[in-house]
N, CA, C, O and CB atoms as a CASP TS submission, in Angstrom:
PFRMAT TS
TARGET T0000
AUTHOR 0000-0000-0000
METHOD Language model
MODEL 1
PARENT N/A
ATOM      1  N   UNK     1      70.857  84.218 121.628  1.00  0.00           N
ATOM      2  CA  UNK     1      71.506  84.918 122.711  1.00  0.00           C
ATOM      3  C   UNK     1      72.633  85.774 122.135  1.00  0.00           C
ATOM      4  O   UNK     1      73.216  85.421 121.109  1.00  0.00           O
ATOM      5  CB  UNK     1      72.041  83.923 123.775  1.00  0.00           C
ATOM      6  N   UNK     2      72.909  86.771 122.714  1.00  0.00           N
ATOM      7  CA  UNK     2      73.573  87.633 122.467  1.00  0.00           C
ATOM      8  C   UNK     2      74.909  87.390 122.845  1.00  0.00           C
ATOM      9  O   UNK     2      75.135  86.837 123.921  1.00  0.00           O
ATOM     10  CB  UNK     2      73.073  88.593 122.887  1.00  0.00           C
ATOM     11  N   UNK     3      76.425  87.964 121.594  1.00  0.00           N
ATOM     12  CA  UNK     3      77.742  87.395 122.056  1.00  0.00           C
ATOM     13  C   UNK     3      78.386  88.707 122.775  1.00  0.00           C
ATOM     14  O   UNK     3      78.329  89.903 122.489  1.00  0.00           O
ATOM     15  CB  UNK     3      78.733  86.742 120.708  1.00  0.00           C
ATOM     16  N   UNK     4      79.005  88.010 123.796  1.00  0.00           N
ATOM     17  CA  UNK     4      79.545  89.164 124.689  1.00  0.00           C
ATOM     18  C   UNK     4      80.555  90.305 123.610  1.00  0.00           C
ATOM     19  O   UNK     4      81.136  90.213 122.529  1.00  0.00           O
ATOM     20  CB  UNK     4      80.626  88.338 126.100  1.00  0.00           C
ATOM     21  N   UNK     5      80.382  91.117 124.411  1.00  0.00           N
ATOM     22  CA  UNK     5      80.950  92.045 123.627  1.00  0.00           C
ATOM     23  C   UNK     5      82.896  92.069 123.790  1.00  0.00           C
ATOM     24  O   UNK     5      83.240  91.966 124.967  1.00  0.00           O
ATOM     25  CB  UNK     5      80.122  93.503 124.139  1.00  0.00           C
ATOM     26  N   UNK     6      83.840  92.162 122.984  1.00  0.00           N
ATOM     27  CA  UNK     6      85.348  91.920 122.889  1.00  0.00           C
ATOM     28  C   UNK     6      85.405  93.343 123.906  1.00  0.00           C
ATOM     29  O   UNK     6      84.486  94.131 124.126  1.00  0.00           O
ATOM     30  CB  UNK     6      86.239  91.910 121.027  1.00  0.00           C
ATOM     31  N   UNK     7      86.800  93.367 124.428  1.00  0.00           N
ATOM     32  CA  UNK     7      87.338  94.362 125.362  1.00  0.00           C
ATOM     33  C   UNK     7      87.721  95.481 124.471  1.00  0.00           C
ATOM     34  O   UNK     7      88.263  95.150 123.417  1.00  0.00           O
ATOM     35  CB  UNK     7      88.562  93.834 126.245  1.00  0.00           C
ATOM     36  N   UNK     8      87.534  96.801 124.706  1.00  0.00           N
ATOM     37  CA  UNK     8      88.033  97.820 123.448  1.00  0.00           C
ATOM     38  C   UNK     8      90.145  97.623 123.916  1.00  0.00           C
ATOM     39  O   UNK     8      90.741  97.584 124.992  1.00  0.00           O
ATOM     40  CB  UNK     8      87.041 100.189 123.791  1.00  0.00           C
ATOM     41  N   UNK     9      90.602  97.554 122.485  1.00  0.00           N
ATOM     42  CA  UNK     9      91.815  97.289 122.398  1.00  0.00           C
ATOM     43  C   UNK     9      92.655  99.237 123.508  1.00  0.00           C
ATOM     44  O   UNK     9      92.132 100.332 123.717  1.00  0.00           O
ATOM     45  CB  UNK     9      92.123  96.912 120.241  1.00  0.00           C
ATOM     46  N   UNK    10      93.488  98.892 123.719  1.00  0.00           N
ATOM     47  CA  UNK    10      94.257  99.604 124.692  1.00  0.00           C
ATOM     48  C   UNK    10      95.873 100.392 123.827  1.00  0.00           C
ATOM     49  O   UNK    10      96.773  99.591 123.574  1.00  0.00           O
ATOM     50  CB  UNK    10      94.626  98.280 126.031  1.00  0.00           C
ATOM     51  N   UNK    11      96.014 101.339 123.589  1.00  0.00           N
ATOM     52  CA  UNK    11      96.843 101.938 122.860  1.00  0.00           C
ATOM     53  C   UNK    11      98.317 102.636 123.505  1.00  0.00           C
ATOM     54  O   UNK    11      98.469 103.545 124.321  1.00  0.00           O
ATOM     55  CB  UNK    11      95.995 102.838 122.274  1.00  0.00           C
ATOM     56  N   UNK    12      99.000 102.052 122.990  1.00  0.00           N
ATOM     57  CA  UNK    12     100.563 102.552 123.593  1.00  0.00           C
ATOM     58  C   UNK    12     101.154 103.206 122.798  1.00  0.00           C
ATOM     59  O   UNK    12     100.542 103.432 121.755  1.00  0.00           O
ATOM     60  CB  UNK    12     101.593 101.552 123.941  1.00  0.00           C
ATOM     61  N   UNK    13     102.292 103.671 122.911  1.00  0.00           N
ATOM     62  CA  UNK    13     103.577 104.729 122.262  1.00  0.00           C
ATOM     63  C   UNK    13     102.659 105.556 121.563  1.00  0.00           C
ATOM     64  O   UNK    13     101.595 106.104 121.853  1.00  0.00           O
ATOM     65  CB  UNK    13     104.921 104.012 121.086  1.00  0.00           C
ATOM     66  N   UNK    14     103.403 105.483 120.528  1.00  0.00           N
ATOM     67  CA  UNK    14     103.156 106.216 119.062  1.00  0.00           C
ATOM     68  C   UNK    14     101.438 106.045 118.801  1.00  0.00           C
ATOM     69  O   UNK    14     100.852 107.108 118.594  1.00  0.00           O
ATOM     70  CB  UNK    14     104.203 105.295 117.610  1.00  0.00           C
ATOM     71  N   UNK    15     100.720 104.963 118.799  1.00  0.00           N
ATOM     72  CA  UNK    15      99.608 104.445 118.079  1.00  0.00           C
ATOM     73  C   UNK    15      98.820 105.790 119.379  1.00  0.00           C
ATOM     74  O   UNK    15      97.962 106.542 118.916  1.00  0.00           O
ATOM     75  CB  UNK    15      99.230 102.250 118.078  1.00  0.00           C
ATOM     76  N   UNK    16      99.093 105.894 120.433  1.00  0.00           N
ATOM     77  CA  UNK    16      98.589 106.849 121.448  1.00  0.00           C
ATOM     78  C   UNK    16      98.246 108.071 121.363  1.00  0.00           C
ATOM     79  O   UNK    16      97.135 108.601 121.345  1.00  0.00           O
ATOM     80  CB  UNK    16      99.258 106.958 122.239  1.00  0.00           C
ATOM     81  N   UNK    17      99.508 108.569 121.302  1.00  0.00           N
ATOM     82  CA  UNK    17      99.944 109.842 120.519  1.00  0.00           C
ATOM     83  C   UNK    17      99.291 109.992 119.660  1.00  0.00           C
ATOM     84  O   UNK    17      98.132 110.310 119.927  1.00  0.00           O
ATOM     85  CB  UNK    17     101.112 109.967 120.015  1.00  0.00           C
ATOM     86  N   UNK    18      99.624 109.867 118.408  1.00  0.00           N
ATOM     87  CA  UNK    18      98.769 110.220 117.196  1.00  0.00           C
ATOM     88  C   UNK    18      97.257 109.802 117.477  1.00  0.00           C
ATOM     89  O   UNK    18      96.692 110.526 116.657  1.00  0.00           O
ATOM     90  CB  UNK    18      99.339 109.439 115.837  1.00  0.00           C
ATOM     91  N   UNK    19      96.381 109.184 118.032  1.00  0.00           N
ATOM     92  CA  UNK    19      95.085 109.071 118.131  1.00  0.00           C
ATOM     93  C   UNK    19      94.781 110.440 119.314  1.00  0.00           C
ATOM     94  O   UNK    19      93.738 111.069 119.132  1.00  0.00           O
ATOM     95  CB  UNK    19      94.670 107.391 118.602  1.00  0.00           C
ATOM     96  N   UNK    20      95.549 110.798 120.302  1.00  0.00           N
ATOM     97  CA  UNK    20      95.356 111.904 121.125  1.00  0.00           C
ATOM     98  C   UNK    20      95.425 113.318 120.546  1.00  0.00           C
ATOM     99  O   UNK    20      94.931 114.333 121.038  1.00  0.00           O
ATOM    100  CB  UNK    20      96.260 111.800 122.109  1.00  0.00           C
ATOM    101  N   UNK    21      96.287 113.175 119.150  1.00  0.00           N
ATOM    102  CA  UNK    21      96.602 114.376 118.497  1.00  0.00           C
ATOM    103  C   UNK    21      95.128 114.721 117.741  1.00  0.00           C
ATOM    104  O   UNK    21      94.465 115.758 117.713  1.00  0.00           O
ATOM    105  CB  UNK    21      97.975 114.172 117.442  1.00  0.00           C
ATOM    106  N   UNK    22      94.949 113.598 117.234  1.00  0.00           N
ATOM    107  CA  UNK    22      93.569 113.698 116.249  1.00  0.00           C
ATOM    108  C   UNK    22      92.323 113.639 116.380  1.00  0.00           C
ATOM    109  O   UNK    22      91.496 113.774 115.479  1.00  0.00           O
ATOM    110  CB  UNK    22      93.486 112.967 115.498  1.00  0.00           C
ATOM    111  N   UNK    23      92.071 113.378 117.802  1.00  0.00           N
ATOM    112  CA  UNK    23      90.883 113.972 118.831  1.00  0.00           C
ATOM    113  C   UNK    23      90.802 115.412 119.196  1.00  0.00           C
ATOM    114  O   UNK    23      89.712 115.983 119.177  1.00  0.00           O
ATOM    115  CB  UNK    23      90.988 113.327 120.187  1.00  0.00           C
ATOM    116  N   UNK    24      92.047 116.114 119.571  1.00  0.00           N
ATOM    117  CA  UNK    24      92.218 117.009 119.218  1.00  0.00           C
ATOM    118  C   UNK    24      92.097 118.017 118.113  1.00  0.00           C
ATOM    119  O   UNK    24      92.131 119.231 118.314  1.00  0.00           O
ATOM    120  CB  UNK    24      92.750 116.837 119.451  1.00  0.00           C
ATOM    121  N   UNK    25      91.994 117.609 117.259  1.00  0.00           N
ATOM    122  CA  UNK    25      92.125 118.528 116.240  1.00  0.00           C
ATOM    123  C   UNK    25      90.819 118.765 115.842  1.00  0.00           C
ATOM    124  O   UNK    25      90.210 117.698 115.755  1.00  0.00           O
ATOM    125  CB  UNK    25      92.978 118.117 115.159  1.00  0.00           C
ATOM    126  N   UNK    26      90.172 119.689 115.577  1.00  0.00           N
ATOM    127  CA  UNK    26      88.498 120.336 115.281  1.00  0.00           C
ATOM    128  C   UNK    26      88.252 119.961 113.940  1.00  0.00           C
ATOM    129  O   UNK    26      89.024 120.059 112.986  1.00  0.00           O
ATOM    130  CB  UNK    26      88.249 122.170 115.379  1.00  0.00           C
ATOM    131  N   UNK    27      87.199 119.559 113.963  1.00  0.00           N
ATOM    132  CA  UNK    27      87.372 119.208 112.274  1.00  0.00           C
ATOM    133  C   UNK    27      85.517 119.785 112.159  1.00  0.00           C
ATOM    134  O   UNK    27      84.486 119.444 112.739  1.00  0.00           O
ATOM    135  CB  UNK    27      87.882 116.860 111.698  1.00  0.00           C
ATOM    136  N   UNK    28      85.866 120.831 111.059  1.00  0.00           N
ATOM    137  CA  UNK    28      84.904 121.569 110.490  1.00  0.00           C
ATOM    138  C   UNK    28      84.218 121.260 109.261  1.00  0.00           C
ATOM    139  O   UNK    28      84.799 120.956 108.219  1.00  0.00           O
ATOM    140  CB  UNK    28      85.359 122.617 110.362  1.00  0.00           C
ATOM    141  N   UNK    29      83.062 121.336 109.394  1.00  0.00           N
ATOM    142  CA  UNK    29      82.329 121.202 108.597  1.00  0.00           C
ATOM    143  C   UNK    29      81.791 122.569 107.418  1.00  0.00           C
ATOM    144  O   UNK    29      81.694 123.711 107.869  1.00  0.00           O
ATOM    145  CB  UNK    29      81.477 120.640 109.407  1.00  0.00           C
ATOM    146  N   UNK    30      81.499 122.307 106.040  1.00  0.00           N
ATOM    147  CA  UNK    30      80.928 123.325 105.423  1.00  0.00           C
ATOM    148  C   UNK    30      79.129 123.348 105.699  1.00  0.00           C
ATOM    149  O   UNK    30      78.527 122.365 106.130  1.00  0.00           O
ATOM    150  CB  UNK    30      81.403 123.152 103.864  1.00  0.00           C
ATOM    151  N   UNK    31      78.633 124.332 105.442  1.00  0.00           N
ATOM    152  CA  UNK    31      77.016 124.854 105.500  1.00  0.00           C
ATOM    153  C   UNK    31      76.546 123.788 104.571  1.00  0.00           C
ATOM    154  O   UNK    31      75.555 123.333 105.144  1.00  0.00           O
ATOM    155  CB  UNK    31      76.598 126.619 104.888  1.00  0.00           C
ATOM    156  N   UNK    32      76.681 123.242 103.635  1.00  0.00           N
ATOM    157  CA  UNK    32      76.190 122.368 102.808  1.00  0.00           C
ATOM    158  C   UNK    32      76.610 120.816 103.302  1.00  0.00           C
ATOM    159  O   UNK    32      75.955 119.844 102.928  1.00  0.00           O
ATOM    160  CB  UNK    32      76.683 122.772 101.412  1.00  0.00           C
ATOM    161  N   UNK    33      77.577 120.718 104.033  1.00  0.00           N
ATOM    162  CA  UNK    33      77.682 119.599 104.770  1.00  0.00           C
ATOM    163  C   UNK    33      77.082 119.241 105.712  1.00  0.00           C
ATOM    164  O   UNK    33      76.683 118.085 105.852  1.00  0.00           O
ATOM    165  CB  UNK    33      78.527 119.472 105.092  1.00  0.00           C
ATOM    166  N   UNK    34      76.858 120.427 106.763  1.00  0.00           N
ATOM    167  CA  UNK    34      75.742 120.683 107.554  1.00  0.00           C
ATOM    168  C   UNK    34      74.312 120.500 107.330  1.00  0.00           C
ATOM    169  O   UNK    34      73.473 120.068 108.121  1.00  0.00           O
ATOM    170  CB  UNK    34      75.831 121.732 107.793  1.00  0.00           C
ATOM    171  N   UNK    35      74.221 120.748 106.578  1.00  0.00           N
ATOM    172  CA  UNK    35      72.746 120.768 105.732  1.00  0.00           C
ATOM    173  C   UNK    35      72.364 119.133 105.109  1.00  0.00           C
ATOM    174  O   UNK    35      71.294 118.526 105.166  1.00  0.00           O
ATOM    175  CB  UNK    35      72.928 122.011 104.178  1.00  0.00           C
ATOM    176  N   UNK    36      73.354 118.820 104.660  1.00  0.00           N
ATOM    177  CA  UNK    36      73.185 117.356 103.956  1.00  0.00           C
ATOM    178  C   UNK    36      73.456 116.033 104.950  1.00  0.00           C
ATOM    179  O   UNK    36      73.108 114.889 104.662  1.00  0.00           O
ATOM    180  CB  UNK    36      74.333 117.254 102.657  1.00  0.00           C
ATOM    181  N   UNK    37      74.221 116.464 106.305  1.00  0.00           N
ATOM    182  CA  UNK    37      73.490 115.759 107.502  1.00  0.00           C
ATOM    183  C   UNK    37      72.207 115.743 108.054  1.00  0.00           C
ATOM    184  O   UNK    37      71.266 115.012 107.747  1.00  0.00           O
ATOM    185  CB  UNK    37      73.985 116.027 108.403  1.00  0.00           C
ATOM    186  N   UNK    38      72.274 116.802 109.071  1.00  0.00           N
ATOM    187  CA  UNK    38      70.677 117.107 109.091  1.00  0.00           C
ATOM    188  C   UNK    38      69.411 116.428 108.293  1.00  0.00           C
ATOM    189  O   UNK    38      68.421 115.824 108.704  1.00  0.00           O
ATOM    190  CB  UNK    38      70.588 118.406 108.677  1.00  0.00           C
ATOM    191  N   UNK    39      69.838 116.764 107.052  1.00  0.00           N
ATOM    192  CA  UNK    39      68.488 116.088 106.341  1.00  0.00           C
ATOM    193  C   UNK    39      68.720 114.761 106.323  1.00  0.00           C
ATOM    194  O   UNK    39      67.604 114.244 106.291  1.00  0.00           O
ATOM    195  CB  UNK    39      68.139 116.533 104.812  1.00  0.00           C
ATOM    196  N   UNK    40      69.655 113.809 106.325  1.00  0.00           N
ATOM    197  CA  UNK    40      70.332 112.514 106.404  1.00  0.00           C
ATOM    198  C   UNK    40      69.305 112.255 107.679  1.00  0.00           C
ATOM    199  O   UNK    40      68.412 111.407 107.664  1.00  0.00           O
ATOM    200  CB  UNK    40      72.222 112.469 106.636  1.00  0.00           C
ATOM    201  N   UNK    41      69.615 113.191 108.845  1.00  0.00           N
ATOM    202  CA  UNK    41      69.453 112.289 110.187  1.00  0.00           C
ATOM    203  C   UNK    41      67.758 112.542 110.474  1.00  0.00           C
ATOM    204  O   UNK    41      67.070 111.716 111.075  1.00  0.00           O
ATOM    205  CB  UNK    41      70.626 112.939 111.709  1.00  0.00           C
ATOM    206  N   UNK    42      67.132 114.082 109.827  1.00  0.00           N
ATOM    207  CA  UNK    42      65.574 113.707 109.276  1.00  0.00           C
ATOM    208  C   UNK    42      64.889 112.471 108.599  1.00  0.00           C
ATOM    209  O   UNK    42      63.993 111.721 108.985  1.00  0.00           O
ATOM    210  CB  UNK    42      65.308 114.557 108.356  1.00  0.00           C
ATOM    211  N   UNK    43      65.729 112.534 107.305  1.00  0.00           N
ATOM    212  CA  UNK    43      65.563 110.988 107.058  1.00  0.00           C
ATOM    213  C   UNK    43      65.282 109.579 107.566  1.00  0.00           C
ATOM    214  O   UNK    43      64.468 108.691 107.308  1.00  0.00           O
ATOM    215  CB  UNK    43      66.281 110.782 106.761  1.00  0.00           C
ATOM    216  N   UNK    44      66.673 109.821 108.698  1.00  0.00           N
ATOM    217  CA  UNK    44      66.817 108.438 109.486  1.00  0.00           C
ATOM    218  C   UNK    44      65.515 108.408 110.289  1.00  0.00           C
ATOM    219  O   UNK    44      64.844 107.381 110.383  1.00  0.00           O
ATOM    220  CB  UNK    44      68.235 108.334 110.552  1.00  0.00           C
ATOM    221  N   UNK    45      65.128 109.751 110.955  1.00  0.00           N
ATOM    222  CA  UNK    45      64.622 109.613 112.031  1.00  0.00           C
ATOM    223  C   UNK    45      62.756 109.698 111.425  1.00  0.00           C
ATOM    224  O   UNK    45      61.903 109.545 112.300  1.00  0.00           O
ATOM    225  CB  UNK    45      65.349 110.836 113.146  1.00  0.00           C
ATOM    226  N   UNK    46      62.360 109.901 110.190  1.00  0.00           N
ATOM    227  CA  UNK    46      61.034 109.214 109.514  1.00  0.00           C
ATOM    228  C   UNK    46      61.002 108.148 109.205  1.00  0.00           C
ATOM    229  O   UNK    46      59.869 107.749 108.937  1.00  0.00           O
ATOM    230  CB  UNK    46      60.596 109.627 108.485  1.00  0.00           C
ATOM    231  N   UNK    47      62.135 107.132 109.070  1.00  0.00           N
ATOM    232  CA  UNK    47      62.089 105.898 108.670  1.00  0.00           C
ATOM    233  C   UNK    47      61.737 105.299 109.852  1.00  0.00           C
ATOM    234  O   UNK    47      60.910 104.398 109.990  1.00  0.00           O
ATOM    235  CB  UNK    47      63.243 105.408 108.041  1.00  0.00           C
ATOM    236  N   UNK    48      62.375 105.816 110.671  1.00  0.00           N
ATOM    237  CA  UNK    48      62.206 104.952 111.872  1.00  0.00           C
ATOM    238  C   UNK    48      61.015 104.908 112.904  1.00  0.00           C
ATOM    239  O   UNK    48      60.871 104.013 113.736  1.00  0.00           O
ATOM    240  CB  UNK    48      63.242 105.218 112.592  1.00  0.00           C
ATOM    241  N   UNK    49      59.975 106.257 112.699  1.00  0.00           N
ATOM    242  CA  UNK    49      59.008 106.368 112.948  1.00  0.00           C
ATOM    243  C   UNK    49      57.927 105.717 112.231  1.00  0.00           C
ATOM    244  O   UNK    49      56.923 105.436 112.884  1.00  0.00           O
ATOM    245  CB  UNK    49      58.995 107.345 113.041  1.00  0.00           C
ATOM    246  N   UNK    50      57.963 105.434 111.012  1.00  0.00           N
ATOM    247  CA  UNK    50      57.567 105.027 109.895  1.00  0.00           C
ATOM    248  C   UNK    50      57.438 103.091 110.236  1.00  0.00           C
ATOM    249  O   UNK    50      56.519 102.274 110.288  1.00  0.00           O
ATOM    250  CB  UNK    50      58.751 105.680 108.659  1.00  0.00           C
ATOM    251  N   UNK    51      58.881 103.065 110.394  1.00  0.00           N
ATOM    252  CA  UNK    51      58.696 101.623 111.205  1.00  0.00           C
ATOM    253  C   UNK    51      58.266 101.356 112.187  1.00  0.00           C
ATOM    254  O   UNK    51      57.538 100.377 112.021  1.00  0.00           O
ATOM    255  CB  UNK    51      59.522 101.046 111.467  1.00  0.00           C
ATOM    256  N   UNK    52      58.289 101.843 113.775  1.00  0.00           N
ATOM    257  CA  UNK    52      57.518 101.942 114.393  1.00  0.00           C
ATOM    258  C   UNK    52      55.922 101.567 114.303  1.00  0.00           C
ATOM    259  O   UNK    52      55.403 100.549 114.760  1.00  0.00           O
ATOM    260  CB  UNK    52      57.814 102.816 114.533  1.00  0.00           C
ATOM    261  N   UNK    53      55.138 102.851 113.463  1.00  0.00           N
ATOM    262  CA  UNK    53      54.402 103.006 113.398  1.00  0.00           C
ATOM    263  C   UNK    53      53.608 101.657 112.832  1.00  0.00           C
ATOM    264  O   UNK    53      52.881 100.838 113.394  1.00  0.00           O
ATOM    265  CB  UNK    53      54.515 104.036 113.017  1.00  0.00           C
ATOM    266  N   UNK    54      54.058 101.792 111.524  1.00  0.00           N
ATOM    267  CA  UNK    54      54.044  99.670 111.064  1.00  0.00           C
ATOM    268  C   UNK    54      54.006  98.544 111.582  1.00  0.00           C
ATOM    269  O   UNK    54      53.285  97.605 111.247  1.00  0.00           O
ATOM    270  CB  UNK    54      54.999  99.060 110.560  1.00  0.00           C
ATOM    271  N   UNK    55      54.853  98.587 112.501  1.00  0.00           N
ATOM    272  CA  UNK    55      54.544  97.478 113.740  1.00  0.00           C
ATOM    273  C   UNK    55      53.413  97.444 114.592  1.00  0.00           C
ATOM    274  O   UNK    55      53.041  96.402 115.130  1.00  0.00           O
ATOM    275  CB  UNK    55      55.504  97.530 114.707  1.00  0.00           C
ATOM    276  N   UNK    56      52.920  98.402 114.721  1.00  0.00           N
ATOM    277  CA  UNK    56      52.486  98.702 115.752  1.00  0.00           C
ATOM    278  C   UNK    56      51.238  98.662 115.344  1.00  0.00           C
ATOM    279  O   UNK    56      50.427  98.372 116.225  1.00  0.00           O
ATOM    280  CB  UNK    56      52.962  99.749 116.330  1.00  0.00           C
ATOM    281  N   UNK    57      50.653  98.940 113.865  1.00  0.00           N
ATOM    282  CA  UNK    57      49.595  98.612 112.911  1.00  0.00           C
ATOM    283  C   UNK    57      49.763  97.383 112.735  1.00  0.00           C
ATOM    284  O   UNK    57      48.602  96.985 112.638  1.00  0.00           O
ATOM    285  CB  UNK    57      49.553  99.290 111.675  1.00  0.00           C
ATOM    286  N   UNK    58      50.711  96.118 112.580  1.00  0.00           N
ATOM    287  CA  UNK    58      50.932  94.831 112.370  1.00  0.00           C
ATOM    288  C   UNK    58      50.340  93.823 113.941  1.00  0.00           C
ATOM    289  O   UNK    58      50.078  92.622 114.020  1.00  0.00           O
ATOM    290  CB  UNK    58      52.679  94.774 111.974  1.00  0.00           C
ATOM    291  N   UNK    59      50.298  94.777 114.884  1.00  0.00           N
ATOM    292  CA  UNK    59      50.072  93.811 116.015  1.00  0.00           C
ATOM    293  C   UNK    59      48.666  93.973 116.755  1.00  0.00           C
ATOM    294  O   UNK    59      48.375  93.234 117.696  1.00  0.00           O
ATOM    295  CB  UNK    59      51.228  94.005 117.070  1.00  0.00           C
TER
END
C-alpha cells in the first residue's frame, strides 16, 4: 500500500521572497542545450515504449 503523501512545506519572510524572486527570473537556455534535452526526452520516451511493448509481449 501506498504511504500518504507529506503536506508541501509553506514558506514565510525571506525564504518567500527569494523563492518568488527566482520563479521569476527566465532562465534561458543555449541551442545545444536545447538540443541535448530533446534528444534526452526522445530517449526517455523509446525506452518507455520499448518497455511497454515488452510487457505486453511477456503477457
Amino acid at each position: 500500500m501506498a504511504r500518504p503523501i507529506k503536506e508541501t512545506p509553506i514558506l514565510f519572510g525571506e525564504d518567500a521572497r527569494r523563492f518568488e524572486e527566482r520563479m521569476k527570473q527566465v532562465r534561458r537556455e543555449t541551442p545545444e542545450e536545447k538540443e541535448r534535452r530533446l534528444a534526452d526526452f526522445e530517449l526517455g520516451m523509446k525506452m518507455l515504449e520499448l518497455g511497454k511493448r515488452t510487457k505486453r509481449a511477456r503477457i
